[in-house]
C-alpha positions in Angstrom: 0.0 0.0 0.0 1.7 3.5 -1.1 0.5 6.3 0.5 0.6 10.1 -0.1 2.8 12.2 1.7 -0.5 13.7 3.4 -2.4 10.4 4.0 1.6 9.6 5.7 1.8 12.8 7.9 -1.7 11.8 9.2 -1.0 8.4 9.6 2.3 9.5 12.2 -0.2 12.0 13.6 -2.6 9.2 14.3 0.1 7.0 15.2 1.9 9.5 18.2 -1.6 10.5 19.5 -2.6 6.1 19.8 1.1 5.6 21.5 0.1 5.9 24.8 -2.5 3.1 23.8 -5.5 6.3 23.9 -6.0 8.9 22.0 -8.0 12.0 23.0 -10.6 14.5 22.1 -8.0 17.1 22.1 -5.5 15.0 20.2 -7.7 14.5 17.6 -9.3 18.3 17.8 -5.0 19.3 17.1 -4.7 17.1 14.3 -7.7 18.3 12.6 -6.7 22.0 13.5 -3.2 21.5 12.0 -4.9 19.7 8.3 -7.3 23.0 8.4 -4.3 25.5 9.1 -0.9 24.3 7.4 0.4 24.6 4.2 1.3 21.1 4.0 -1.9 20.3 3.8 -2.9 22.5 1.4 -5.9 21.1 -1.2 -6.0 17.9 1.3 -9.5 16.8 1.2 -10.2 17.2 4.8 -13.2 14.6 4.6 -11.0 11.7 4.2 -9.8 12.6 7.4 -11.5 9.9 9.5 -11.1 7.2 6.2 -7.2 7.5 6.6 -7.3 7.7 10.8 -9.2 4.7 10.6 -7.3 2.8 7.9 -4.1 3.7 10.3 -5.9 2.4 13.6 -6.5 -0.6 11.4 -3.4 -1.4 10.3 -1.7 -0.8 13.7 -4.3 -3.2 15.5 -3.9 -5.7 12.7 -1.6 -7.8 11.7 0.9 -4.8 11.2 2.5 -3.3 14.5 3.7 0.2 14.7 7.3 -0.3 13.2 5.7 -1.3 9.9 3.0 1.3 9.8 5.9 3.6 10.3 7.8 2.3 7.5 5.1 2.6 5.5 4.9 6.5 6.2 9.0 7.1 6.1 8.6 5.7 2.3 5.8 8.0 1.6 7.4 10.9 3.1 10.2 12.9 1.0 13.2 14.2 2.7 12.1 17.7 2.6 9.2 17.1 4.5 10.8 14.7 7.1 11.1 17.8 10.3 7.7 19.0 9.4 6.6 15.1 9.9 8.5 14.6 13.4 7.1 18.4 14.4 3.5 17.0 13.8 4.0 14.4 15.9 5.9 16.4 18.7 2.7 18.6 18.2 0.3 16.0 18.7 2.1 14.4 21.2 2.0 17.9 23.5 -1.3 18.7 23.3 -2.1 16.4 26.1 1.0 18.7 28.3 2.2 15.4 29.1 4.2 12.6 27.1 4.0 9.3 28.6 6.9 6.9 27.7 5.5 5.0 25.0 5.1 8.4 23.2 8.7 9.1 23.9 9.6 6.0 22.5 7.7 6.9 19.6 9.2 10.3 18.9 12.9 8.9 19.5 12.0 6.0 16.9 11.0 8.7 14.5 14.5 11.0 15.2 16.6 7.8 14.2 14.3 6.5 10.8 14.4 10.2 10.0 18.8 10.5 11.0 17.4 14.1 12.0 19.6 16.5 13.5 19.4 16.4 17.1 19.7 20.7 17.5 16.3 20.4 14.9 14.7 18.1 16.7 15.6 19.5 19.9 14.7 23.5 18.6 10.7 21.4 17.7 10.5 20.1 21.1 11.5 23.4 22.4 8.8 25.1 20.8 5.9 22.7 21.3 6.8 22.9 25.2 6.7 27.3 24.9 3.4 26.9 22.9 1.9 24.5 25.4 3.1 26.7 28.6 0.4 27.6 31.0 1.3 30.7 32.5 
């Protein structure tokens, strides 16, 4: 199955917000925000949405685990486009103001299949923490 380089952002959207075995209201609410608002996503059929966030759920509680589904979404995904992928997940990882382990795992799997820099993915994590402050 080849994805699009949207349907694979989504899919690692879906994938962080599921890694702490839930995902929530406002997890979901942020990913659907960030489709609406970002260029990426730009002439992305947003009714597909739940299609493609099921198909993902699917595939993870099937016979494919997470380390395939993420292959799957690290082929579809052009280098370019590989910080904006692991900032959407850092994004809808924080939304929740707290990352549980498994979601750490997750985000550190994505860093080494990506061979990001580690000052970029440290300067996305920065962020996400200032834009998720409470005062």
């Amino acid at each position: 199955m080849q994805l699009s380089s949207q349907d694979a952002l989504i899919y690692l959207m879906v994938v962080a917000a599921s890694a702490d075995a839930a995902m929530t209201d406002r997890e979901l609410a942020r990913i659907e925000t960030l489709i609406e608002q970002l260029p990426v996503f730009a002439g992305y059929d947003r009714s597909r949405l739940p299609q493609v966030a099921n198909e993902c759920v699917d595939l993870i509680n099937g016979a494919n685990d997470v380390e395939r589904v993420l292959d799957m979404v690290i082929a579809a995904i052009p280098k370019r486009l590989q910080d904006t992928a692991y900032a959407l997940a850092v994004e809808t990882s924080a939304v929740d103001l707290t990352l549980e382990q498994e979601e750490l795992r997750f985000l550190e799997m994505i860093r080494d299949r990506f061979e990001l820099d580690r000052l970029v993915t440290a300067a996305i994590e920065a962020a996400a923490r200032a834009r998720y402050r409470h005062a």
